[in-house]
Every structure is written in structure tokens, then in C-alpha cells.
C-alpha positions, -999 to 999 in steps of 0.1 A, spaced: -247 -350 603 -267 -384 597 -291 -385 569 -317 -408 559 -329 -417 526 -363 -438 517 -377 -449 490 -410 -456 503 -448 -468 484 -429 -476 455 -419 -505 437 -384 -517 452 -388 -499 484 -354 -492 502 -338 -469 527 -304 -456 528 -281 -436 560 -252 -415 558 -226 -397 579 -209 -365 569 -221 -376 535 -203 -410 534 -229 -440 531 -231 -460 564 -254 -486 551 -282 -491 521 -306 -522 513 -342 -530 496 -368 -541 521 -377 -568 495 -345 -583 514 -361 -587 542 -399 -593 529 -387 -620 506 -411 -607 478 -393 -593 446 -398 -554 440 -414 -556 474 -436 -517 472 -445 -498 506 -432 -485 537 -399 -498 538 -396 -503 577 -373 -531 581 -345 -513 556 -348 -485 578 -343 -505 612 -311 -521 594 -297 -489 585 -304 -474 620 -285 -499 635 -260 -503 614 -252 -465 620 -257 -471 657 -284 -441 657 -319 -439 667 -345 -422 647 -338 -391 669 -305 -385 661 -311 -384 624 -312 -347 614 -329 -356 581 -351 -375 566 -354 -376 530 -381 -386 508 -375 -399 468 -411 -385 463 -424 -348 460 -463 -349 455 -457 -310 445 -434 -319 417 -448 -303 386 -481 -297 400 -492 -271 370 -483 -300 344 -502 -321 366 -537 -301 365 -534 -291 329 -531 -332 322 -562 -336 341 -582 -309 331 -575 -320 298 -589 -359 306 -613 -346 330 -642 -354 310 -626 -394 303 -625 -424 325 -596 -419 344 -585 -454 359 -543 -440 364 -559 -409 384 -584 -428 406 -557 -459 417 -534 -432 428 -561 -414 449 -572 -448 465 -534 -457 468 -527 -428 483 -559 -433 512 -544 -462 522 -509 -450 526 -501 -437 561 -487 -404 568 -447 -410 566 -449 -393 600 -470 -422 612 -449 -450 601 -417 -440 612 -436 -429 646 -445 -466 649 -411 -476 648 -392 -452 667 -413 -441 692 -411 -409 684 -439 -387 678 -449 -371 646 -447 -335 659 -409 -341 665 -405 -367 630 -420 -339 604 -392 -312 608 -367 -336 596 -385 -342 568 -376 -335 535 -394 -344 501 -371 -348 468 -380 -354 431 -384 -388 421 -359 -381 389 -339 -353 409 -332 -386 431 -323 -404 405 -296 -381 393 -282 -375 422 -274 -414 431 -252 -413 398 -233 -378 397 -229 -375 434 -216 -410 433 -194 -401 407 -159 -394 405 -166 -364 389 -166 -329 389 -187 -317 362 -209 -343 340 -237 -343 322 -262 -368 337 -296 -390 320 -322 -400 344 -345 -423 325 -374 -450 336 -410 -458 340 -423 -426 353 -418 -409 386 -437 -382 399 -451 -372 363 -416 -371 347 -406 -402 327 -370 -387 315 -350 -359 333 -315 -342 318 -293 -320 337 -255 -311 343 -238 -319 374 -209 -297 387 -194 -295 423 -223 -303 451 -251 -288 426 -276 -301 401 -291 -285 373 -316 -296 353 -320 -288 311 -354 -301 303 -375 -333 305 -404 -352 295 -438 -353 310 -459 -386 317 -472 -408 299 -447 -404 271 -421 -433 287 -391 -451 270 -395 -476 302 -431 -478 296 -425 -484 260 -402 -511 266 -423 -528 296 -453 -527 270 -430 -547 245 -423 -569 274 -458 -578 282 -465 -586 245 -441 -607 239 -455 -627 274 -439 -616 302 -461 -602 321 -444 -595 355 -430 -561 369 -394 -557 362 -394 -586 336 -378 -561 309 -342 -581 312 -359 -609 299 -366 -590 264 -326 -579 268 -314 -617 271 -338 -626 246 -329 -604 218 -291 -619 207 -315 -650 198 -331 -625 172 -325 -605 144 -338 -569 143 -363 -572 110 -389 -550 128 -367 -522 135 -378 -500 108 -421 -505 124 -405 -501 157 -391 -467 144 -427 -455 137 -436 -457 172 -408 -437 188 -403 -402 176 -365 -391 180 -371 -353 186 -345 -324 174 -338 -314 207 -326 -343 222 -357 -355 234 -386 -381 219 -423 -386 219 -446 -413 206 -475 -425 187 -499 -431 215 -521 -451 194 -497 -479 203 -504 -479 240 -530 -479 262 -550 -450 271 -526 -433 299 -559 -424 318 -568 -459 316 -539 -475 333 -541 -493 364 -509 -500 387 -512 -513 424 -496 -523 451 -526 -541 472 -503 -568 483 -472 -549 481 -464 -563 446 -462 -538 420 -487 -550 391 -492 -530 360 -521 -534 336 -514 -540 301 -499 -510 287 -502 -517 247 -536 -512 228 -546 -530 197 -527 -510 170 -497 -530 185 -514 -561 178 -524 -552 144 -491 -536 132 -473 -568 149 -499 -597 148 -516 -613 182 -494 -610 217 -479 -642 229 -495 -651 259 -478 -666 291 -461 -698 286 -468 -701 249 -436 -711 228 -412 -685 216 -412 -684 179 -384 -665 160 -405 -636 155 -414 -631 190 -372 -634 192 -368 -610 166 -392 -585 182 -373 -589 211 -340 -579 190 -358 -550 172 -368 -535 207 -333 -540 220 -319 -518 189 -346 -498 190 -341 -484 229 -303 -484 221 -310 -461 192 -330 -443 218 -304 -440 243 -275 -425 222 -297 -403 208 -306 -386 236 -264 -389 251 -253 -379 218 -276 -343 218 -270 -343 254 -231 -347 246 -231 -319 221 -254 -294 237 -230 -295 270 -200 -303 255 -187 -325 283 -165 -354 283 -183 -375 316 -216 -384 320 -236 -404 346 -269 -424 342 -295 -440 363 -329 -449 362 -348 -483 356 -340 -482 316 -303 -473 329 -306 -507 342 -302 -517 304 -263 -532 302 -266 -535 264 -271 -505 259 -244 -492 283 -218 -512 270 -222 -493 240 -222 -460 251 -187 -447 250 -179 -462 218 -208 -443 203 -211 -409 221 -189 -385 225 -187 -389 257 -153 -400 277 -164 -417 308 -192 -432 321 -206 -441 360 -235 -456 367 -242 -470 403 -250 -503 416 -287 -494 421 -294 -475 391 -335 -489 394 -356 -476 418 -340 -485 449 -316 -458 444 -335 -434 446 -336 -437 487 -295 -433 484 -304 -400 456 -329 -385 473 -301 -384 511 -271 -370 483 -296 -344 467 -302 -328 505 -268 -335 519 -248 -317 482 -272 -300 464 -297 -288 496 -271 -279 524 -244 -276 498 -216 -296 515 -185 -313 503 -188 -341 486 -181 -373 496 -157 -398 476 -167 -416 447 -187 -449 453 -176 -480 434 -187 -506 466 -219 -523 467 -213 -538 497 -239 -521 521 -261 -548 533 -264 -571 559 -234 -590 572 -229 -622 595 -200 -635 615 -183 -669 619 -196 -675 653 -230 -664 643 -232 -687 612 -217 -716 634 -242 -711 665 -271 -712 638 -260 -745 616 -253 -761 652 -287 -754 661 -300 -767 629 -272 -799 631 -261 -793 602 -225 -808 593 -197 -780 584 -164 -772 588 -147 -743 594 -117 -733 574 -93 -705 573 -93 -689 532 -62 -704 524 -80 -742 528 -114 -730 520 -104 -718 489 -87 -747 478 -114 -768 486 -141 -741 466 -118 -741 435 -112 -780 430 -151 -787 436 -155 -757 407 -132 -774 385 -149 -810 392 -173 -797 382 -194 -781 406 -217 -752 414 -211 -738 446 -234 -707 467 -210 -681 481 -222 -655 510 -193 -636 522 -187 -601 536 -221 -573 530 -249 -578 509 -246 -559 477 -271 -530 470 -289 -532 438 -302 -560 417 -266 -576 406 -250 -599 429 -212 -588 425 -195 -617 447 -214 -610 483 -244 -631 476 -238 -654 446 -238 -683 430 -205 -696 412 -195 -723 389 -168 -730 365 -172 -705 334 -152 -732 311 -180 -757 319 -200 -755 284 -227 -779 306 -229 -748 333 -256 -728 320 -282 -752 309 -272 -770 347 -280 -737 366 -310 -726 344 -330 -762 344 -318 -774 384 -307 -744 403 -320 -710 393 -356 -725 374 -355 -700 351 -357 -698 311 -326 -715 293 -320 -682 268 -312 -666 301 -273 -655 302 -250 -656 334 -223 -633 339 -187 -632 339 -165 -618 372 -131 -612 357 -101 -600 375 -100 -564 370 -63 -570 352 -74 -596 328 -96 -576 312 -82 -566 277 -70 -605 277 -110 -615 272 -130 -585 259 -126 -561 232 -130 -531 253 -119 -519 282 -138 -504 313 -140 -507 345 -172 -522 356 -176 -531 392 -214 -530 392 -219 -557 366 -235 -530 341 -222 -532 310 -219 -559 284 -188 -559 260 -182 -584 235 -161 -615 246 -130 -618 218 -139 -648 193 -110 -669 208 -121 -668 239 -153 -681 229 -145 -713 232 -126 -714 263 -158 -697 288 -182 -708 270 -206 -707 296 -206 -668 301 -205 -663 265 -239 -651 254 -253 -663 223 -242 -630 208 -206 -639 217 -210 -610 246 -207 -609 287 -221 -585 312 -192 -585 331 -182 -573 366 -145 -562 367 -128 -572 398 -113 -548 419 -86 -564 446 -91 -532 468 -125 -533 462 -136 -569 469 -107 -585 484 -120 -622 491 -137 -622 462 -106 -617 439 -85 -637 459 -109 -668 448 -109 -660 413 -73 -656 418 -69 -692 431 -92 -703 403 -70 -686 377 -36 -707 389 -52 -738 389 -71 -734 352 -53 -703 340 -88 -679 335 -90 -655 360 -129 -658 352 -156 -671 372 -191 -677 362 -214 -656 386 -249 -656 395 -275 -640 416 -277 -662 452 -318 -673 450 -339 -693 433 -368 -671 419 -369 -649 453 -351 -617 462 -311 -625 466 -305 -645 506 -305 -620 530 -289 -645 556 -277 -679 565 -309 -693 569 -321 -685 534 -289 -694 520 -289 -732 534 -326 -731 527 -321 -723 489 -292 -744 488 -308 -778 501 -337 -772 483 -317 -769 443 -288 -790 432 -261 -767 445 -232 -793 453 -213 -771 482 -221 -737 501 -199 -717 518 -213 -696 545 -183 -673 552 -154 -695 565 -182 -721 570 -184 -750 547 -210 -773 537 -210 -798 514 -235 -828 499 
């Protein structure tokens, strides 16, 4: 049975394909577009997963959708008989959104040939949050677990709780739009001057630099509920009915979502560019405590009212590793999964598990703990296209390549690595990334100012051999998708200092020989020549979606300072 998943006219569009319930292939079209959170029909995704199957659109028995326009429908009309009489901005850009949106009939018509008559049967229309939950406990190695969906807002539902057990799904309760803790961090976010779509990491990295002094005002704005659950004082946000979000050039853009209480409880917003104070850092670390206060209080109900030891989260806030990092140590809870694309591009792999378990009610497949999904390239392809380009390489077998990686590390050096698939989801976890020597204290401020262009309180992350870990942090988890941060021990501090947040924490991805092979084996090499099976790791781009392929990878790399790049056994250097 081959299954299709899409995440489609929705920020960080992406498609997914399965066989017999194992995942074939999964990847964000903003891969391909080259334009982050790229939102719309993702067509190129699908054509990669087709082919990476080796199926047609025909021979796909379904095709599922992470959207279900249906989806509370009566909480729907009561919300907008209730605003009817107000200017509804929110209501009208989904209407004229929607206009413009073909019929998902018609777009995957236009790529397959097929006609729409024979596409609709196949299709299938999920919850945006009964996605969500399904791309953790589905994924899961588990039997029975309580699972937290939790985001933005998708398909009127901002927060979704439920238990998972066997190949079903069902859900306890949830909150209704606009009441959002994603929409009450992104409004934070934009205050403090970042005004981009998915920008929310920046508050995370920000706060360490802070103190939480405004935790106990923050407190006044989120309502922790009896049940579990939370509401707000709206006064701090914009009017709901008044929001406007767009994707006119397939860019999500959302309008400011805090009103002027915000401003008057917290003084004026910091606009784009202007210079970080320590208030707007201790904002930033109130926020931070504030959503992780947030969290375990809804785990901690959640916890108690099911009385189960595993639980799985996803969602855009799930994207929040501070928070996560946290979450065993206080909850009740045992054990913890969240997948690699725990945002919004998930939801295409969800919304294909949901039909596949929950729907048609067959076996699961095993548990998930690969990223790898994306595109791949071979030696001979790489070397026909740098030939092309006369560019000088050599080719090298691991054993020589490695060598050559690790003394230009230790030099020190900064080095782009593309090896094996892409990784699925926003973390690069050794496929597409960009290394350098974690005991270089220079490293960080070298990659922020001449490589990435990014803001110097930005933190990069620690890869650690999966065996090492109790040797660097003071717990221990496994981690393969780079989603947690743990606290570094103090003596360590000192000797990788360049993944050492200013917190004295990591968001570290645990290494898994089985799991990523090549990867480990050049951490591995790293470790006998330095002793610190640690490498620093970062995303492969340069303000752009992560490379996609060889060509973008040489591109970024001869356009920043990066002193070597290694394009599978290919080798380039300066």
C-alpha cells in the first residue's frame, strides 16, 4: 500500500510517501524553492517522493491531506456569528486565500497527468493537530503514550491532547483559536524585533543572556487552567478578527499580533535592528520561563489525568529544546519522543500515519529515529558536475578523507559536510552541515560574523558520540534529532567552549553508530586525535533553506569563508 502525505498552502509546505507504513522518502519544498518556510502547493516534494518510491501518482492508493476545512465547523460559526458584526480581517484573508488556491485535484492533475475524476477518490483530509499527533506517537517506540500537540493554530485548534495506544488515537480535549501558546510566543517575538515567521528560536537563544525579572507580568497574561489547559488576557494581543496572515509570494507573513496593553505593561517594542538592551534580554528570559512553565503544566495534568509513563510531542512550540530538555526531570513522565520535524512540515508525514494506523487500522510500522529522507547524490554525479564547473577536487576513500577533514578542524578550520540523505526537519543532524572544532573558543563568533551572517548571541550545537554522553552532560537521553538542551557539566566548560551556551547548556544531537554511520565514524576520528568525541555542528546555508545539492553547497561555500567542503568522498579545498 503506498501512501502520500502533503502538507500543502501552509507555511513549510512538504510531502511525505510510505510503503506498508514504512517511510520511503519525506522533504519540505522550501528545499527545492530556496525560500525559508516556503507556503503552497508543494509540487516539487511530491515529484521527489514519487520518484524516490519509484511510483507514479496512479499507483498511490492514498492521498492524504494535513488539512480538514470541516474540522470543528460548529466552533467555527459560533466564533463568527459572534464577530459577525466586527471587521473581520483573519476571516476575509482566508476567504481570498482560499480563491486563489487551486483545487488539490487540480494541482496534482498538472503533475501527474492524471485527471481529477480518478485523483479525488484517493483523497483523504486529516486534522491539522490530529496530524500533528500522529507524526510523534506513530513514530514512537511506543505502545501507549499520552501525546501534546501544540503550535500557532491549525485548523481552529491551537492545542490538541490525546492518548495513543496500538494503531489508534484518541483525543481528551483542546483549545479553540485564537487562544495560542505559539501565537503568544511569536507576539513576544515580534516585540522584542524580530519580525520574521518562524523567528521564535531567536527569543530561545536570546534568553540565557537574561534574567527572568518580568516573569511575575508575564504570568498575568497566561491563565494556567485547573484542567490542564490555559487561556489568556486578550487585551494583550491583537484583535483575532483583525489579524492578517498571507502567503501572496509564498512567504508566510503575519501581522503584528500584540496590541498596546503589551506596550504599556512593558514599555515601547524594539524595532528591527535597534540595539538589544538588557531588558529586551530579560524579556526574552521571562518568556522562555514563562512557556516552560506553560509546557509542564499542561504534561504534568496530562501526566496525572492518564497516568502514563511515555509521552510524545510535536507541534511548532514542540520545536522549543529548552523546554524539552526539561521535561523528564520535571513531569512524571518516563520517556519522551519527539520527531525530527515536529513544526509544520510534519504534519504531511502525520497526516499519511493517521490514515495508514488510525484510518485503515494496520500494524504499525517501527519506530523512527532517522532523519535521513531527503535528497541524495552519488560520487560520479558530484564529480561529473565539479568537472563541468572545473573545479579542483579530489576524490578520497573515508579512511584519507577523514584524516584530511579532522587535521583541517583541528588547524583550525570550518569545513561544509554533505554526505548521505538530506535530513527532514529544520536541524541539520550530520547530512547537511556545517562543522568546526567545538574546542575552538574563536568558533562561534568565526561562523556567526563570516559564515552563517547571523546574530552573535546565536548558539551552535554539539554532536556527541552517543556513548560519551554522561562524560559531558548532566543528563542522559538519547537525542538524535538535536531537540533537547541539557546542561554541559562545569568542567567541561572550558574544554568545548564553543558549543557551550552562555547558560553553560547544549542542544545536543546524540550520535547513534547504527543510526548515522559516517557521521560517527568522523567524530570518532576527531575524538582520537583531540580526545572529545564532540563536534561543533551547524545548519549547511547561509540565511537560505539548508543545500539541497552540490550546486548550492559549492555555491554557499565559495561565497562565505568556509576553508574546505566535502561533497561526499569529493574534496575541495581553498
Amino acid at each position: 500500500m503506498i501512501i502520500l502525505g502533503i502538507n500543502a498552502y501552509h507555511a513549510d509546505s512538504s510531502a511525505a510517501i510510505f510503503k506498508d507504513g514504512i517511510l520511503i522518502a519525506a522533504t519540505e519544498e522550501e528545499r527545492f524553492r530556496r525560500i525559508k518556510h516556503w507556503a503552497g502547493f508543494p509540487s516539487e516534494a511530491i515529484k521527489f517522493c514519487l520518484k524516490e518510491a519509484g511510483v507514479s501518482l496512479a499507483e498511490v492508493d492514498y492521498i492524504c491531506i494535513g488539512r480538514d476545512p470541516k474540522a470543528k465547523f460548529f466552533n467555527k460559526v459560533i466564533y463568527l456569528f459572534k464577530n459577525i458584526l466586527k471587521k473581520n480581517t483573519l476571516l476575509f484573508d482566508r476567504i481570498r486565500n482560499s480563491k486563489k488556491i487551486k483545487s488539490i485535484e487540480r494541482e496534482l492533475s498538472e503533475i501527474s497527468g492524471l485527471s481529477e475524476s480518478e485523483i479525488k477518490p484517493k483523497i483523504k483530509n486529516v486534522e491539522h493537530h490530529r496530524s500533528h499527533l500522529a507524526s510523534a506517537f506513530f513514530a514512537s517506540p511506543f505502545d501507549e503514550a499520552a501525546i501534546l500537540s501544540i503550535d500557532g493554530s491549525g485548523d481552529f485548534t491551537t492545542t490538541m491532547i490525546a492518548v495513543g495506544k496500538g494503531n489508534q488515537i484518541e483525543v481528551l480535549d483542546s483549545i479553540d483559536f485564537p487562544v495560542s501558546a505559539g501565537l503568544f510566543y511569536t507576539a513576544f517575538t515580534q516585540y522584542l524585533g524580530f519580525p520574521h515567521y518562524g523567528d521564535e528560536y531567536k527569543v530561545m537563544g536570546l534568553a540565557p543572556y537574561g534574567k527572568p525579572n518580568y516573569v511575575n507580568e508575564i504570568r498575568n497574561i497566561l491563565h494556567f487552567n485547573e484542567d490542564g489547559l490555559f487561556s489568556w488576557d486578550a487585551g494583550y494581543f491583537a484583535n483575532p478578527n483583525e489579524i492578517k496572515l498571507d502567503y501572496d509570494t509564498h512567504i508566510p507573513n503575519i501581522s503584528i499580533l500584540y496590541a498596546q496593553k503589551m506596550i504599556d505593561a512593558f514599555g515601547p517594542a524594539r524595532q528591527a535592528g535597534e540595539e538589544l538592551t538588557q531588558k529586551h534580554k530579560d524579556i526574552a528570559a521571562s518568556v522562555q520561563s514563562v512557556c516552560e512553565e506553560l509546557i509542564l503544566h499542561i504534561l504534568n495534568h496530562l501526566q496525572k489525568r492518564t497516568g502514563l509513563k511515555n509521552v510524545c510531542i510535536a507541534g511548532g512550540v514542540a520545536q522549543n529544546s529548552v523546554a524539552n530538555g526539561k521535561i523528564i526531570e520535571h513531569t512524571k513522565f518516563e520517556h519522551l519522543y519527539i520527531p525530527s520535524a515536529g513544526h509544520d512540515a510534519g504534519i504531511s508525514m502525520g497526516c499519511a500515519m493517521y490514515v495508514y494506523n488510525h484510518v485503515l487500522k494496520q500494524k504499525r510500522a517501527p519506530a523512527i529515529y532517522s532523519a535521513y529522507t531527503g535528497s541524495k547524490f552519488s560520487n560520479d554525479e558530484i564529480e561529473k558536475f565539479l568537472i563541468e564547473k572545473e573545479i579542483k577536487y579530489e576524490r578520497l576513500d573515508d579512511e584519507k578523507l577523514f584524516d584530511k577533514i579532522t587535521d583541517k578542524l583541528i588547524e583550525p578550520g570550518v569545513v561544509g559536510w554533505f554526505s548521505g540523505r538530506a535530513e527532514f526537519g529544520p536541524r541539520a543532524l550530520g547530512a547537511r552541515s556545517i562543522i568546526a572544532d567545538p574546542r575552538n573558543e574563536k568558533a562561534k563568533d568565526l561562523l556567526n560574523a563570516k559564515i552563517k551572517r547571523r546574530e552573535s548571541f546565536r548558539p551552535f550545537a554539539p554532536s556527541i558520540l552517543k556513548e560519551y554522553v554522561a562524560e559531558y552532560f548532566t543528563k542522559v537521553e538519547d537525542v538524535p534529532f538535536m531537540e533537547k538542551v541539557f546542561p554541559i557539566k562545569p568542567e567541561k566548560h572550558a574544554v568545548i567552549p564553543a558549543v557551550t551556551h552562555a547558560d553553560g547548556t547544549g542542544r545536543l544531537q546524540t550520535v547513534d553508530k547504527n543510526i548515522s554511520p559516517r557521521y560517527y565514524n568522523l567524530i570518532e576520528r576527531f575524538r582520537q586525535k583531540t580526545g572529545v568525541p564532540v563536534l561543533l555542528n551547524t545548519s549547511f546555508n547561509e540565511n537560505e533553506p539548508i543545500v539541497n545539492t552540490p550546486a548550492e553547497a559549492l555555491d554557499c561555500f565559495l561565497r562565505t569563508q568556509m576553508d574546505m567542503l566535502v561533497l561526499e568522498n569529493c574534496l575541495i579545498e581553498r
